[in-house]
PDB file of N, H, CA, C and O in Angstrom:
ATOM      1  N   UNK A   1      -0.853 -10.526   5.683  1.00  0.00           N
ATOM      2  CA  UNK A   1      -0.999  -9.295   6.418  1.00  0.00           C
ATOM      3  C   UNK A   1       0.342  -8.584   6.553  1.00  0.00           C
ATOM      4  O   UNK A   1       0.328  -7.356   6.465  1.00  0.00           O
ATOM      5  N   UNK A   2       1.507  -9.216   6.758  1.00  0.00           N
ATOM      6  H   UNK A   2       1.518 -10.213   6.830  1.00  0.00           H
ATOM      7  CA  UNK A   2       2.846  -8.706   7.011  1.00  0.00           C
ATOM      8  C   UNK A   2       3.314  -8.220   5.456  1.00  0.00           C
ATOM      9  O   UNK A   2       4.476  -7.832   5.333  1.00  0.00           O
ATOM     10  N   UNK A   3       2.626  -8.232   4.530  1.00  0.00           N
ATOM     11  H   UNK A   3       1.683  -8.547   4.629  1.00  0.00           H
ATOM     12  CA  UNK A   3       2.854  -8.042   3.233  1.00  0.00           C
ATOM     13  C   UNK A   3       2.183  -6.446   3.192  1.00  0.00           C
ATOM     14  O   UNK A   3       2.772  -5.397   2.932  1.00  0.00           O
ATOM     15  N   UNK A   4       0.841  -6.643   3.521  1.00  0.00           N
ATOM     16  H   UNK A   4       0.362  -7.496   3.733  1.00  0.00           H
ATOM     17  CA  UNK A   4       0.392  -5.469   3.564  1.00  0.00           C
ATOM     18  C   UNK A   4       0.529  -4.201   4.445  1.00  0.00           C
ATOM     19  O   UNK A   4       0.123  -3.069   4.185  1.00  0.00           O
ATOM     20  N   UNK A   5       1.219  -4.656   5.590  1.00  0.00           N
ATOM     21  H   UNK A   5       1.550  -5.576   5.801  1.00  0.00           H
ATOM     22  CA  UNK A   5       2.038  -3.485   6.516  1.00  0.00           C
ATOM     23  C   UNK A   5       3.118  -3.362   5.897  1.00  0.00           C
ATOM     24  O   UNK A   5       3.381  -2.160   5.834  1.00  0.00           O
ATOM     25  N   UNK A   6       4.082  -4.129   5.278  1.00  0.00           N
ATOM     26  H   UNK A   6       3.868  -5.105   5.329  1.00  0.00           H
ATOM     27  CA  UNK A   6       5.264  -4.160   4.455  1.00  0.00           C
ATOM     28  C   UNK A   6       5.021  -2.444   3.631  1.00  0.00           C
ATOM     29  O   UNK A   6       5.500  -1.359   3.960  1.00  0.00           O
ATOM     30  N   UNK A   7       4.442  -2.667   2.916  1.00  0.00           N
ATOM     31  H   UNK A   7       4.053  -3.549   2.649  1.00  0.00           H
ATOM     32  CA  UNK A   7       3.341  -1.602   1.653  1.00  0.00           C
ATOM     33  C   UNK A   7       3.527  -0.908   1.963  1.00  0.00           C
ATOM     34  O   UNK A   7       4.484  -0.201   1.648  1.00  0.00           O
ATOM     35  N   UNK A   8       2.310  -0.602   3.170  1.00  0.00           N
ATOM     36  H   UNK A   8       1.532  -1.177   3.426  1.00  0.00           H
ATOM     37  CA  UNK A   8       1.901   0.215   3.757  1.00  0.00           C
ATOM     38  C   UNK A   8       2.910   1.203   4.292  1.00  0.00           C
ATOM     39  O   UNK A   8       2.763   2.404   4.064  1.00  0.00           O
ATOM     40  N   UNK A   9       4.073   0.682   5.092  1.00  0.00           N
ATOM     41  H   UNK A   9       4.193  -0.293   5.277  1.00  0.00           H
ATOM     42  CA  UNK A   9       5.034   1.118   5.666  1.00  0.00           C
ATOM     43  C   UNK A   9       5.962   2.091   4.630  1.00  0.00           C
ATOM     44  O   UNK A   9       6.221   3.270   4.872  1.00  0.00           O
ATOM     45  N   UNK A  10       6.470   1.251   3.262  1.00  0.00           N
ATOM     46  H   UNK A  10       6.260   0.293   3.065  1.00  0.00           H
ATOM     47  CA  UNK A  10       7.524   1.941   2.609  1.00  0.00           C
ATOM     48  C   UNK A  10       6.701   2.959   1.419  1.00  0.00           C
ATOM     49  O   UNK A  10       7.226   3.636   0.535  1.00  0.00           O
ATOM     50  N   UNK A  11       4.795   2.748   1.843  1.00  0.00           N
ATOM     51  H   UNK A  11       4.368   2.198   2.561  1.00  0.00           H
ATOM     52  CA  UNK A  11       4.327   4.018   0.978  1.00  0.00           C
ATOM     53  C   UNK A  11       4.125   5.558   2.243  1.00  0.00           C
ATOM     54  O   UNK A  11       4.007   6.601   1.600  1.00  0.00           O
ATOM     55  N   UNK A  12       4.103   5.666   2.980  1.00  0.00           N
ATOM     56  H   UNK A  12       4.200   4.818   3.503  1.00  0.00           H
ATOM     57  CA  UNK A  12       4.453   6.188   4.220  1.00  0.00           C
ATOM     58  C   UNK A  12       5.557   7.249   4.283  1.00  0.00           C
ATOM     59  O   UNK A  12       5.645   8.465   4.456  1.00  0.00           O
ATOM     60  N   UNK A  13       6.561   5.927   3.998  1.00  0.00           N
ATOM     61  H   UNK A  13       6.489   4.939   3.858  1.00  0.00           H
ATOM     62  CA  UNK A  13       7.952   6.706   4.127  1.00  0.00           C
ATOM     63  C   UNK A  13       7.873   7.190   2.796  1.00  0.00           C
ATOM     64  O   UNK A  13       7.462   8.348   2.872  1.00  0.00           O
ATOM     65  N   UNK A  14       8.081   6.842   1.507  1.00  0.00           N
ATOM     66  H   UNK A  14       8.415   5.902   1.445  1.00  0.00           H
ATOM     67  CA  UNK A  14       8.297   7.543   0.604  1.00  0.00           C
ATOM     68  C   UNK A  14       7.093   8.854   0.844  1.00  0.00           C
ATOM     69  O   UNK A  14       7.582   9.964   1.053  1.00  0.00           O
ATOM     70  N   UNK A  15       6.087   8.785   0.827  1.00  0.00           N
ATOM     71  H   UNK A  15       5.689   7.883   0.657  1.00  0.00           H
ATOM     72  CA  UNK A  15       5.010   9.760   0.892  1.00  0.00           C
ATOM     73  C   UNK A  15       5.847  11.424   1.706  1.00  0.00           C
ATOM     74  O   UNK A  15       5.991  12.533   1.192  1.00  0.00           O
ATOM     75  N   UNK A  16       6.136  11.059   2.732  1.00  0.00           N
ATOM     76  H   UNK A  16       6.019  10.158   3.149  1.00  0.00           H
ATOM     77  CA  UNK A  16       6.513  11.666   3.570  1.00  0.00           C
ATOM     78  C   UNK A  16       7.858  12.359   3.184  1.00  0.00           C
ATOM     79  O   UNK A  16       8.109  13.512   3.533  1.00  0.00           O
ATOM     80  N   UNK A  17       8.919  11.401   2.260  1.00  0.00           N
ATOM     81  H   UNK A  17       8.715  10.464   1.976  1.00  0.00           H
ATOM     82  CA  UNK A  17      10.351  12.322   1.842  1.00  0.00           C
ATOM     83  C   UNK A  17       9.877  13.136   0.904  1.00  0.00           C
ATOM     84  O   UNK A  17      10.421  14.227   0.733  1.00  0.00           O
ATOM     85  N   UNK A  18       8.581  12.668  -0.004  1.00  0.00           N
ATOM     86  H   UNK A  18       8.140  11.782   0.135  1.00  0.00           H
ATOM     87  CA  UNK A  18       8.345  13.352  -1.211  1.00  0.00           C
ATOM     88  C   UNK A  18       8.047  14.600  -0.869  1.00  0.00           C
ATOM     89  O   UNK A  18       8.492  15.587  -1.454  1.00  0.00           O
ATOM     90  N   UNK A  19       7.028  14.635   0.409  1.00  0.00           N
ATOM     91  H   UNK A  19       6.666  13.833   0.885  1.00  0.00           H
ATOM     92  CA  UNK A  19       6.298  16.118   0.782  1.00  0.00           C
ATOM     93  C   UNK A  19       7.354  17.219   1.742  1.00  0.00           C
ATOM     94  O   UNK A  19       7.236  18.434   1.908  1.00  0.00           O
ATOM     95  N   UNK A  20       8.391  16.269   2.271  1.00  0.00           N
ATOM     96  H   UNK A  20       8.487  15.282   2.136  1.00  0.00           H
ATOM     97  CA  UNK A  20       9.655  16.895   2.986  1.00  0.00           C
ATOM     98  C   UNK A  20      10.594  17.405   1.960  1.00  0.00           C
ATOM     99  O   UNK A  20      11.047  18.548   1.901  1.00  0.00           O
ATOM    100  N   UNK A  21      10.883  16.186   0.976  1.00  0.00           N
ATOM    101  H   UNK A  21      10.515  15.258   1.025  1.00  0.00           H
ATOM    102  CA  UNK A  21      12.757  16.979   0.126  1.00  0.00           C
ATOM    103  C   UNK A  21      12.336  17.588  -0.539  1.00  0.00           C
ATOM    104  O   UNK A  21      11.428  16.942  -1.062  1.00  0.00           O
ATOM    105  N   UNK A  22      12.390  18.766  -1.039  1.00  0.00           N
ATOM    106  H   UNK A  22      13.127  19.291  -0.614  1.00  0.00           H
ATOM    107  CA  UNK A  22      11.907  20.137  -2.092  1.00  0.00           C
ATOM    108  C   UNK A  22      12.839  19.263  -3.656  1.00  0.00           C
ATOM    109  O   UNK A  22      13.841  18.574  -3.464  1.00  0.00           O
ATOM    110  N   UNK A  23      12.375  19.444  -4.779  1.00  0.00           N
ATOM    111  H   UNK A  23      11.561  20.004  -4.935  1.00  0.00           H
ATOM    112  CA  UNK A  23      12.659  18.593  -5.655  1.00  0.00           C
ATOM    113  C   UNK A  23      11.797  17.054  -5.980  1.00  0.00           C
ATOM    114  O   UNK A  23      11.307  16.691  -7.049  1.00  0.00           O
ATOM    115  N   UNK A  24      11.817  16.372  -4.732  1.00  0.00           N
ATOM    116  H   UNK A  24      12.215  16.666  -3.864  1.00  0.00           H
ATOM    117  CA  UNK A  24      11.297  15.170  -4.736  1.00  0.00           C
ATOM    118  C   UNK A  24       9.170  14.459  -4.829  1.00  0.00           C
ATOM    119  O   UNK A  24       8.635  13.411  -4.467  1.00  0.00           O
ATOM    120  N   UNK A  25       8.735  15.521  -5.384  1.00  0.00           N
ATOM    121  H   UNK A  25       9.169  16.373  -5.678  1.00  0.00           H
ATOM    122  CA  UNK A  25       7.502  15.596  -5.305  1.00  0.00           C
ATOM    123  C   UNK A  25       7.039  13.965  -5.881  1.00  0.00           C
ATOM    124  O   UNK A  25       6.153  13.234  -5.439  1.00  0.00           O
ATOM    125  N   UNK A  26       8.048  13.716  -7.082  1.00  0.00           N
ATOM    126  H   UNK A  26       8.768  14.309  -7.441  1.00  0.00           H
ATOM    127  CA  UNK A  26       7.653  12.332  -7.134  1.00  0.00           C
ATOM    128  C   UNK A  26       7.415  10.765  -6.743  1.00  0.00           C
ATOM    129  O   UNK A  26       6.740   9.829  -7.171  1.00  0.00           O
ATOM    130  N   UNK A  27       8.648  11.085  -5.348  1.00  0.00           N
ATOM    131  H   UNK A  27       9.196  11.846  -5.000  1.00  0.00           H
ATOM    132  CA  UNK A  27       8.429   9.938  -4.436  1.00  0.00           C
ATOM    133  C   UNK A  27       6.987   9.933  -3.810  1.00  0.00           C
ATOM    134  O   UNK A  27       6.416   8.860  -3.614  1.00  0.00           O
ATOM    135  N   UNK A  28       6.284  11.381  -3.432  1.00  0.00           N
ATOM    136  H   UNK A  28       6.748  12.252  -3.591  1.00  0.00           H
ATOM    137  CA  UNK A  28       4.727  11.085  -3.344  1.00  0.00           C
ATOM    138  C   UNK A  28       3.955  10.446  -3.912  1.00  0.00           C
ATOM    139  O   UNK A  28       3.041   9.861  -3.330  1.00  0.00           O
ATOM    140  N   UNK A  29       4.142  10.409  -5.188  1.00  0.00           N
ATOM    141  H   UNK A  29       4.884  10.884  -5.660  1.00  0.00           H
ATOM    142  CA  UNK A  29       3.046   9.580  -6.313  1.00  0.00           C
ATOM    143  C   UNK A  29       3.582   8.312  -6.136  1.00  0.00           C
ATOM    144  O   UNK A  29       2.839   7.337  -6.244  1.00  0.00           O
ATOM    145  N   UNK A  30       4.637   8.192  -5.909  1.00  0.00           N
ATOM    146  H   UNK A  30       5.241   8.985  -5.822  1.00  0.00           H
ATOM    147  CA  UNK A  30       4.774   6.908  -5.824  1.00  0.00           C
ATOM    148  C   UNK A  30       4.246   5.919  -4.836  1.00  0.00           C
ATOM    149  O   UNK A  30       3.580   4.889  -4.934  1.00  0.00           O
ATOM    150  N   UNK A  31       4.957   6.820  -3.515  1.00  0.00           N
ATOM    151  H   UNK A  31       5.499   7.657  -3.435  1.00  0.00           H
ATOM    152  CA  UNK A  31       4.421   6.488  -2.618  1.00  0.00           C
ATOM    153  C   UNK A  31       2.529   6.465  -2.069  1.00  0.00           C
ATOM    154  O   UNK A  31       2.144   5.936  -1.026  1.00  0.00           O
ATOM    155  N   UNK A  32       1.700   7.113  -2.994  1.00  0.00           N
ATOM    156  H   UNK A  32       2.012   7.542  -3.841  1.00  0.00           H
ATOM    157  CA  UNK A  32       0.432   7.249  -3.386  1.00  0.00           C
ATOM    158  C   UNK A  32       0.355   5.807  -4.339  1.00  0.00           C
ATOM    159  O   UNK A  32      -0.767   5.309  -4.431  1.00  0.00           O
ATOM    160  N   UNK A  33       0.992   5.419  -4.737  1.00  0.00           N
ATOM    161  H   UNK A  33       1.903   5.824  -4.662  1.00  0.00           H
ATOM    162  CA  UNK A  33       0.499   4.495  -6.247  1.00  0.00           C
ATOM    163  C   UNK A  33       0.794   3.237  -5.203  1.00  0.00           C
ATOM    164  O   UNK A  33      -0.181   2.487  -5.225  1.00  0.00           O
ATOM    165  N   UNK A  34       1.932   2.712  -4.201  1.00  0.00           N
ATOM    166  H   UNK A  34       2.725   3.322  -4.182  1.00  0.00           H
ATOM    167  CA  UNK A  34       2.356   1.598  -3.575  1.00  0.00           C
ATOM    168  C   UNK A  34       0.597   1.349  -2.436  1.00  0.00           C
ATOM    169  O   UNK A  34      -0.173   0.413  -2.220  1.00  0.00           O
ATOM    170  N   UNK A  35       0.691   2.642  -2.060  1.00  0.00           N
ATOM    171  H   UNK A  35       1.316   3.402  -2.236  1.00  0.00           H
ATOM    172  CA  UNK A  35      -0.533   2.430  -0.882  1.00  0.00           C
ATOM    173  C   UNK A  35      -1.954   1.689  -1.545  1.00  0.00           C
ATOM    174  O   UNK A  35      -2.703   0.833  -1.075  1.00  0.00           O
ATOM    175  N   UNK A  36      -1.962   2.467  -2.927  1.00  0.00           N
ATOM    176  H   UNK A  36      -1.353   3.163  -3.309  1.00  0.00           H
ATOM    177  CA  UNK A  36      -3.274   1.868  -3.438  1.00  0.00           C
ATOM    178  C   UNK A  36      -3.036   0.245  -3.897  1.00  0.00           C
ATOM    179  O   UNK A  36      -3.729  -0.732  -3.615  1.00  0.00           O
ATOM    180  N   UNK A  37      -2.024   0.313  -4.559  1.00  0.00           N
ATOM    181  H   UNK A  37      -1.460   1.106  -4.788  1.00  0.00           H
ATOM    182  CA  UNK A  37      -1.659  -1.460  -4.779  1.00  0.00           C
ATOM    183  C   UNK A  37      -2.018  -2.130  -3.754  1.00  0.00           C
ATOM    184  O   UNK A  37      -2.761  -3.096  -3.926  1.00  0.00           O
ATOM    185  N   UNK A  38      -1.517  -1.728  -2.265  1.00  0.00           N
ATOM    186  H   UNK A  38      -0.913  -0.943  -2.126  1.00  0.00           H
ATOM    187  CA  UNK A  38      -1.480  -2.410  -1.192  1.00  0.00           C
ATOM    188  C   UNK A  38      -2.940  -2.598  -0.855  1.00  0.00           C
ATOM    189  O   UNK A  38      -3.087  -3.806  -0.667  1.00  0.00           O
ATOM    190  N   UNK A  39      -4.210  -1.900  -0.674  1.00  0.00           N
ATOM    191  H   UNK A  39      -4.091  -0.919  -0.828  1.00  0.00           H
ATOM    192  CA  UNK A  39      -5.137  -1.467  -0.245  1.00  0.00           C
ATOM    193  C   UNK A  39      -5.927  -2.664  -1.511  1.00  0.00           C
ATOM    194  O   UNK A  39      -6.623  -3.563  -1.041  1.00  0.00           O
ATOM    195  N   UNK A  40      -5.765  -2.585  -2.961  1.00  0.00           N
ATOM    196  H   UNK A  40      -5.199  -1.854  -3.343  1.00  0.00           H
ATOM    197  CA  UNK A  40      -6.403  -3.614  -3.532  1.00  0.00           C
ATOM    198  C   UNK A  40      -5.562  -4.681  -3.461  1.00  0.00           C
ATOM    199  O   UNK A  40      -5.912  -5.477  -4.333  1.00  0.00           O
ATOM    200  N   UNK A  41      -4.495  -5.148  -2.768  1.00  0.00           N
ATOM    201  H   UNK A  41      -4.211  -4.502  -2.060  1.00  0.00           H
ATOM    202  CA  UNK A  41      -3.804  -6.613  -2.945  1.00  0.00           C
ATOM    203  C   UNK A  41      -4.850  -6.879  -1.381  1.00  0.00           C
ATOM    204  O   UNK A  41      -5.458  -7.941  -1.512  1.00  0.00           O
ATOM    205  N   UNK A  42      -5.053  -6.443  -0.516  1.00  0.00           N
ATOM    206  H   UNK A  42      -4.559  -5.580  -0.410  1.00  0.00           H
ATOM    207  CA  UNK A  42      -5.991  -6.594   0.314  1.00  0.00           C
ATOM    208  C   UNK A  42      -7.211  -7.202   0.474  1.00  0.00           C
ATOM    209  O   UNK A  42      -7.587  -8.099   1.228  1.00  0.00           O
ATOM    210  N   UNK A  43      -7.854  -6.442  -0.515  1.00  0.00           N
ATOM    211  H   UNK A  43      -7.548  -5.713  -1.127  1.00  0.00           H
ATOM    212  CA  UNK A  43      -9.271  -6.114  -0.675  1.00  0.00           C
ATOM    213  C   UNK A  43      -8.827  -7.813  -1.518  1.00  0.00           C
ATOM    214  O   UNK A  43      -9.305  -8.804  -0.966  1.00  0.00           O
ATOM    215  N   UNK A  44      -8.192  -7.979  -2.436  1.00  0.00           N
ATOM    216  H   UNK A  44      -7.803  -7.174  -2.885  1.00  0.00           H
ATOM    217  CA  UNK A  44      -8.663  -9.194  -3.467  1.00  0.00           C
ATOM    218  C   UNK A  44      -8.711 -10.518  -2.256  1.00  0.00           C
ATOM    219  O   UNK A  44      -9.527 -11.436  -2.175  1.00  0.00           O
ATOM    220  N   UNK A  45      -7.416 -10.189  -1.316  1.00  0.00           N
ATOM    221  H   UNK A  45      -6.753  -9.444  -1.382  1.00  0.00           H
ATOM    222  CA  UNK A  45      -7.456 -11.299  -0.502  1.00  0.00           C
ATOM    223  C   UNK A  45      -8.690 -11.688   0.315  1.00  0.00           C
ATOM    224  O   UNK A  45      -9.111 -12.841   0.409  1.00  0.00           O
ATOM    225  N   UNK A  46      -9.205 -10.652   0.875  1.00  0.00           N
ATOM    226  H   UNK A  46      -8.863  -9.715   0.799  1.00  0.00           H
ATOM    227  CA  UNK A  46      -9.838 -10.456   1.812  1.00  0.00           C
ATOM    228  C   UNK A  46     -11.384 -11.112   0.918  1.00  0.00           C
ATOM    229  O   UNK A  46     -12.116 -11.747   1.678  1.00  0.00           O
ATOM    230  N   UNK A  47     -11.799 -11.023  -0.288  1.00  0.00           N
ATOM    231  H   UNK A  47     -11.204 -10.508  -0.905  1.00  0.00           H
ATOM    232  CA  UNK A  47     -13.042 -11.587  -0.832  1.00  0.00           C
ATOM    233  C   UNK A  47     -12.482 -13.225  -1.295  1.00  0.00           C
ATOM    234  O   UNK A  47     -13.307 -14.081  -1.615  1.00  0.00           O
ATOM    235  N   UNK A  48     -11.344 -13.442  -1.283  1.00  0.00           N
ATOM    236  H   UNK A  48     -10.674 -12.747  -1.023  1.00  0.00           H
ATOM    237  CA  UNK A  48     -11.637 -14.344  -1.380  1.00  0.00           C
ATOM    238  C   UNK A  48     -11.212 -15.555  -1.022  1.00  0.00           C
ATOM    239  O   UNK A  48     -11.069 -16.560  -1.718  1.00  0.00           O
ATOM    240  N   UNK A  49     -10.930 -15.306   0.658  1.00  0.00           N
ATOM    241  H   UNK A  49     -11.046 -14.489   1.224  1.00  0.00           H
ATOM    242  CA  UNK A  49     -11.130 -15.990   1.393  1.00  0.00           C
ATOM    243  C   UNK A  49     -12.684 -16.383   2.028  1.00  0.00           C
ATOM    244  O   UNK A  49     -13.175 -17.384   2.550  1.00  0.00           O
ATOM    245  N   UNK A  50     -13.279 -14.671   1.590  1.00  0.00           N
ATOM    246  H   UNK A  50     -12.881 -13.858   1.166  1.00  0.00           H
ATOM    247  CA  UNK A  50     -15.091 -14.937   1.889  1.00  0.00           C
ATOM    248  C   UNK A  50     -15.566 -15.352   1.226  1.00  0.00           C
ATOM    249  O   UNK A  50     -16.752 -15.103   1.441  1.00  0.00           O
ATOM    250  N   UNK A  51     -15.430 -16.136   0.104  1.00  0.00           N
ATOM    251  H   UNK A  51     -14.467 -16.338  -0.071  1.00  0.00           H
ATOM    252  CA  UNK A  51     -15.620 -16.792  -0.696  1.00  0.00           C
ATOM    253  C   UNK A  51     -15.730 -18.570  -0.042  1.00  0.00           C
ATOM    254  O   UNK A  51     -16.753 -19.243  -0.170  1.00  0.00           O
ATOM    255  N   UNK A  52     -14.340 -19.118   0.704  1.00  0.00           N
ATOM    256  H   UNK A  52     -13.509 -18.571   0.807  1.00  0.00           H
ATOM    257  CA  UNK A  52     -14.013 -20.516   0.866  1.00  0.00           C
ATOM    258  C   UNK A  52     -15.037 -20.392   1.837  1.00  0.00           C
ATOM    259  O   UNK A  52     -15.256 -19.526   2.685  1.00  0.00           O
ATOM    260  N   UNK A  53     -15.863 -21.887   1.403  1.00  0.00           N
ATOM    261  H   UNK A  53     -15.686 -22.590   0.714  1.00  0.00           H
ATOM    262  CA  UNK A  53     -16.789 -22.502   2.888  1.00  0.00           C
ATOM    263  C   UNK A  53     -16.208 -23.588   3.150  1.00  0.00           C
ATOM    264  O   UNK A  53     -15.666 -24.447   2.454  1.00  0.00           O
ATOM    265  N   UNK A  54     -16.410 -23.433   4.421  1.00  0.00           N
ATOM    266  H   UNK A  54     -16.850 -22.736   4.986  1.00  0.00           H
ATOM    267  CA  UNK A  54     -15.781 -24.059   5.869  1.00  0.00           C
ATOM    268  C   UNK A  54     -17.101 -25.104   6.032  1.00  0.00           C
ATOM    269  O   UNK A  54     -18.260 -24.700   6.123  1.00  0.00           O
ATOM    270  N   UNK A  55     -16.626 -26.778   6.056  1.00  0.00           N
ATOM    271  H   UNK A  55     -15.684 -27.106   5.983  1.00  0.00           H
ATOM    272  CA  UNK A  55     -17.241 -27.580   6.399  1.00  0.00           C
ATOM    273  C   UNK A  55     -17.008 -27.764   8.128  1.00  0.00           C
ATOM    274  O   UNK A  55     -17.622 -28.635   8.744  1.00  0.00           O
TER     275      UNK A  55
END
């Protein structure tokens, strides 16, 4: 989880200089491309732990 606020956090900030520094439009995509990584490094965890049965 601290991985995925990690992400989350430095796609945020980049998102945000990209749409602030005039020139920098590309730290958005980037910061667009980190969030989605983050969002499926998630999602993979998250199935498959629903996956393990618990005796």
């Amino acid at each position: 989880m601290a991985v995925f606020l990690l992400l989350l956090l430095i796609a945020v900030v980049l998102g945000l200089i990209g749409v602030v520094a005039k020139g920098m439009l590309f730290l958005l995509f980037i910061g667009i491309a980190i969030f989605l990584v983050s969002v499926v490094f998630v999602a993979r965890r998250g199935t498959r732990r629903a996956r393990t049965v618990t005796r």
